[in-house]
N, C-alpha and C positions, 0 to 999 in steps of 0.2 A: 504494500500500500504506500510507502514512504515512495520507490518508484512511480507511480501514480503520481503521487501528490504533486512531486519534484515537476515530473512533465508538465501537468495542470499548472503551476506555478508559474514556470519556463515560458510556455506557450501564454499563458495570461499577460504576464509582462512586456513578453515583446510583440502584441497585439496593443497593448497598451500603448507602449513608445512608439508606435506606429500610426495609430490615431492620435497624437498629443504631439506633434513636433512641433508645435503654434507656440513662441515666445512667452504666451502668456501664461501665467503660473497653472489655471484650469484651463483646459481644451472648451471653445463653445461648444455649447450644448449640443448641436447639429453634427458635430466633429463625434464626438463621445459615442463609444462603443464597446461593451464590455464583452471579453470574449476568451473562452475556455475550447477546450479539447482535452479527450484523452480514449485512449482505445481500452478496448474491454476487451476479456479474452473470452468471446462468446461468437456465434454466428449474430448477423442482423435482424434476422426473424426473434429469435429469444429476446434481443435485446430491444426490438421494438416491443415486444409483447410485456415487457419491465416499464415501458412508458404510458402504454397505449391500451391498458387494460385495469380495473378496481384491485383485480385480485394481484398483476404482474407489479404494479405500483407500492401495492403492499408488502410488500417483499424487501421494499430497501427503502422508504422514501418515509414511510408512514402507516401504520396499521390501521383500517378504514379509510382507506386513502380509496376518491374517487374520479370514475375516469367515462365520462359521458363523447365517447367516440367520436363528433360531428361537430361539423364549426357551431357557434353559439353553444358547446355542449362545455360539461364542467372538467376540470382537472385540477382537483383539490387535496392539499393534505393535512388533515386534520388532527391536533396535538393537543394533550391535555391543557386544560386551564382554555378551552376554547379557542384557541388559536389556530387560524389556517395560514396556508400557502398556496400557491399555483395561481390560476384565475380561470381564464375563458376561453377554451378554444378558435382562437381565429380563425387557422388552416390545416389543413394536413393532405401528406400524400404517403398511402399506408406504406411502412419500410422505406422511408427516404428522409420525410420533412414534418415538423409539428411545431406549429407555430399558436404560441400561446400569448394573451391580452394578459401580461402580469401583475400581478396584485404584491405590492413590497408591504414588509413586515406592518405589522401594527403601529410600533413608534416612530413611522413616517408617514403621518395619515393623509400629507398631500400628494404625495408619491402616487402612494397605494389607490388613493382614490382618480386620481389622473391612469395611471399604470404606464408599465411601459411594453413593449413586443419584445419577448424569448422565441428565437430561432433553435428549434433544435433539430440537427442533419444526423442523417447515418451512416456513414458510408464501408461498405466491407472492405476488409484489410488480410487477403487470405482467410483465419479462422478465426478472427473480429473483428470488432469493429469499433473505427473511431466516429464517436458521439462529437457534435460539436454547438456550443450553446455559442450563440451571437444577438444581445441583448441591446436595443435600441432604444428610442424613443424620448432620450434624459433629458431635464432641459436645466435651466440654471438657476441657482441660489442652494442657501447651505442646505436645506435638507435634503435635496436631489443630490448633494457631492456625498455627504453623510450615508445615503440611501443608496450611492454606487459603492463606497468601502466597502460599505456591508454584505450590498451584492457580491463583488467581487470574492470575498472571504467564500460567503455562504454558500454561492451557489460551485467555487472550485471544491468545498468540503462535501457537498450534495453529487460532484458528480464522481468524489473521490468515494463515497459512499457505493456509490452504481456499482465501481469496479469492484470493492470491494464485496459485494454481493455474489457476482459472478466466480468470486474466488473463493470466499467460504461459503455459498448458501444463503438462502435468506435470512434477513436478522432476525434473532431473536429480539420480539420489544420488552420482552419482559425482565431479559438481558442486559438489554441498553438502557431501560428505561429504570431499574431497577423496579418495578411491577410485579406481582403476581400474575402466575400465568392464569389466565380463565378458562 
């Protein structure tokens, strides 16, 4: 997983300093692009079926975590103490592309309420596949730069999570969460 992370990391930054060569200490909003990668050691079919399904979601992302197939449809993940993630499916093309209307954490509630577009690609690699998130939409002032660190963090640990799935299994929540199993 630390190899994971390290790539995710890698590849975030210099997608970063890619969109940001603007003098100005923040990138305009327009410029701004948060963007991850990382290959799974899974075929594309399973690892769509981990994005694109209640029960394949559930597996690494969120227990009841739900997954409403079809633009305008939901893809949500749902955490104790009420808290969700995901948002709204804009697009998709099954085994290739899923583009989601995203919903940013609760302690950025103009973020979240504006949202931004999550691109997420599949593309196979021999016997996996790199996943790649390309996150749009940002515009400017402190909560939008506050609500991209966090992005950037959350969603590299979220997709560091995925691989990690495909290597040991699905997670245990009861495990991670310290929870009793039900």
């Amino acid at each position: 997983m630390k190899v994971a992370l390290l790539s995710i990391l890698i590849a975030s930054t210099i997608a970063f300093a890619q969109t940001s060569e603007k003098p100005a200490e923040h990138p305009a909003a327009a410029d701004k692009v948060l963007t991850l990668a990382i290959t799974v050691p899974a075929p594309r079919a399973e690892v769509w079926h981990a994005f694109a399904t209640s029960e394949g979601l559930s597996t690494w992302l969120t227990p009841g975590a739900v997954v409403d197939l079809r633009p305008g449809g939901e893809w949500t993940g749902h955490y104790p103490g009420g808290k969700t993630s995901g948002g709204t499916i804009a697009s998709l093309v099954p085994e290739e592309e899923l583009v989601i209307s995203a919903m940013a954490p609760e302690q950025f509630p103009t973020v979240r309420a504006t949202r931004t577009h999550a691109r997420f690609r599949f593309k196979s690699e021999g016997n996996s596949t790199v996943v790649e998130l390309e996150q749009t939409g940002w515009q400017n002032g402190e909560e939008w730069d506050k609500a991209y660190e966090y992005l950037f963090q959350g969603n590299a640990y979220l997709l560091a999570t995925l691989h990690r799935r495909f290597v040991n299994g699905p997670l245990d929540w009861a495990k991670e969460w310290g929870t009793p199993k039900k």
